[in-house]
N, C-alpha and C positions, 0 to 999 in steps of 0.2 A: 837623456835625450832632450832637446832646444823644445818645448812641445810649441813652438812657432815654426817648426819643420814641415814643408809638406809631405800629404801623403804619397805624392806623386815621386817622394827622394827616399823612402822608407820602404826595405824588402821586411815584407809580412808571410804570415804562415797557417794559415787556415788547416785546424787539425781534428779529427776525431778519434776518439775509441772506439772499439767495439768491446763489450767485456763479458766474463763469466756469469755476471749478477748487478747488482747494484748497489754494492757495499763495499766502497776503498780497502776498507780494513781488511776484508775477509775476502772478496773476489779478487780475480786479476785481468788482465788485458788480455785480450786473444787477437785481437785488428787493430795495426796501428795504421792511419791515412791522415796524408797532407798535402797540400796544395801551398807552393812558394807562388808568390807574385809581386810585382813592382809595375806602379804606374797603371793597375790596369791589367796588367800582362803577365800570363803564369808563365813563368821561367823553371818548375821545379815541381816533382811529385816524390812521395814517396809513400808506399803503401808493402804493408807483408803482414801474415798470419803468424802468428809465435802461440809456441807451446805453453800452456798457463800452468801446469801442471797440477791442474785440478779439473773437475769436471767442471763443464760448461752445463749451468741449469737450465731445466728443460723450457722454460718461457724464455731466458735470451739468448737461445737457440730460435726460437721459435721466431720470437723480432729479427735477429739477425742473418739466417739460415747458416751460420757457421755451427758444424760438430763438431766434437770430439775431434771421430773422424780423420776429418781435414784438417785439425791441429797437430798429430799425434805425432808425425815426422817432421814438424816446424822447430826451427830454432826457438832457442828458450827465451822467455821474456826481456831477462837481462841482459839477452845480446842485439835482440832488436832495438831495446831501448837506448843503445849505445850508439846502435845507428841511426836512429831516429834523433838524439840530441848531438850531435853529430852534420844532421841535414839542417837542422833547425838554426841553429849558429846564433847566435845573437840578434836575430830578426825580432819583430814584433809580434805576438801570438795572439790567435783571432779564435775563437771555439764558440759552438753556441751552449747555452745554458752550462759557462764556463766552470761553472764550481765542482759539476760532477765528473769531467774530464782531468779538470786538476786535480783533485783528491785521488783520481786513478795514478797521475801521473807523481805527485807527491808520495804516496805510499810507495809505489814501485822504485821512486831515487832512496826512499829511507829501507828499503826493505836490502837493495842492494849497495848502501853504504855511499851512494851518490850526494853529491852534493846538491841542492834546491836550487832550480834555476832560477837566473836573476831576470828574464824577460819582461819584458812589458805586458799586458793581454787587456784584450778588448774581449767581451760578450756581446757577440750580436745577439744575444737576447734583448738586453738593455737597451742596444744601440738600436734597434728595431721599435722599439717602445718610446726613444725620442723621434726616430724619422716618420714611424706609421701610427701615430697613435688611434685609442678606438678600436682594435682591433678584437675581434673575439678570442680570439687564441695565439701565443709567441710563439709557437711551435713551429721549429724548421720547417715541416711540411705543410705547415698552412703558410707560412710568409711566404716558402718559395709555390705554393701554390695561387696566393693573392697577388705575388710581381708576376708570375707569367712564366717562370723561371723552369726548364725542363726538370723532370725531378730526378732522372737517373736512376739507381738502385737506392732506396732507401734503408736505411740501417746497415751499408756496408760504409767502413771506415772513410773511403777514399771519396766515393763520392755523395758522404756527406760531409766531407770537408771542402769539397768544390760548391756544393750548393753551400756551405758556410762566405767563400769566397763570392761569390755571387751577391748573395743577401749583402753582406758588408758594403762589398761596390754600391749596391743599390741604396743602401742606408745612406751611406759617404755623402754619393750621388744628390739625395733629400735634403740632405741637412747641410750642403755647400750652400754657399747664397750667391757667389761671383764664380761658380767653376773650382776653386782651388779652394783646399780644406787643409787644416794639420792634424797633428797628430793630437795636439793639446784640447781639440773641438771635440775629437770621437772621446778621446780618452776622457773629457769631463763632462 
């Protein structure tokens, strides 16, 4: 991609997990949530619960309020994950505190014989650390609590990949100097 492309001509994709635990290797996904947008403008969601086939530990349960439960009749992880790359298409991928999201999403393509996607991806963590610096904490709930930003349900997939989208707008937003921003700006 031209990174002298605006953001305003690049369909992005604001995503989160929710997971068993906190270890790529050995946990798995149980909340897959995304928010498509262009220009500003969400054109696109996609949010489902899947069956992990292991237990969900009792603390992210606890963060998440997803059990067992409410997994146990869900489609299995490698079918949502086919839907999910699928919705995702060749867009830009936006997560915050991307590394833990991908190592979810990296394990789950190697575990099902998938190929690693070739996307692009932005951390609004980072991105947030150049537009707001100073900040006492990069924590999606403090940024979107410092922008003003409604919080919705926290720790559920979907809309914390909308407040993911949000944040980003606002970062973009910061760190334009004339209104118009690329891609080559966020991403370096």
């Amino acid at each position: 991609m031209d990174p002298n492309t605006s953001l305003a001509e690049i369909t992005l994709t604001a995503f989160d997990f929710e997971t068993t635990g906190l270890h790529a290797g050995i946990d798995k996904i149980v909340e897959f949530g995304a928010v498509q947008f262009r220009d500003g403008q969400q054109v696109g969601s996609f949010e489902a619960l899947c069956n992990p086939g292991i237990p969900i530990h009792p603390d992210a349960a606890r963060v998440s309020g997803i059990t067992d439960e409410m997994v146990a009749g869900e489609p299995s992880v490698q079918e949502v994950l086919q839907q999910f790359i699928g919705f995702v298409g060749d867009s830009v991928l936006i997560a915050h505190n991307a590394q833990f999201d991908l190592g979810f999403l990296r394990a789950a393509l190697l575990e099902f014989g998938l190929p690693d996607m070739k996307n692009q991806v932005i951390d609004t963590q980072k991105l947030a650390q150049k537009a707001f610096p100073g900040q006492k904490s990069y924590s999606l709930q403090n940024l979107v609590a410092f922008l003003g930003i409604p919080p919705n349900t926290a720790h559920r997939a979907k809309d914390d990949a909308y407040m993911c989208m949000r944040l980003f707008t606002a970062a973009a937003d910061a760190l334009s100097f004339m209104g118009d921003i690329t891609i080559g700006e966020v991403l370096g």
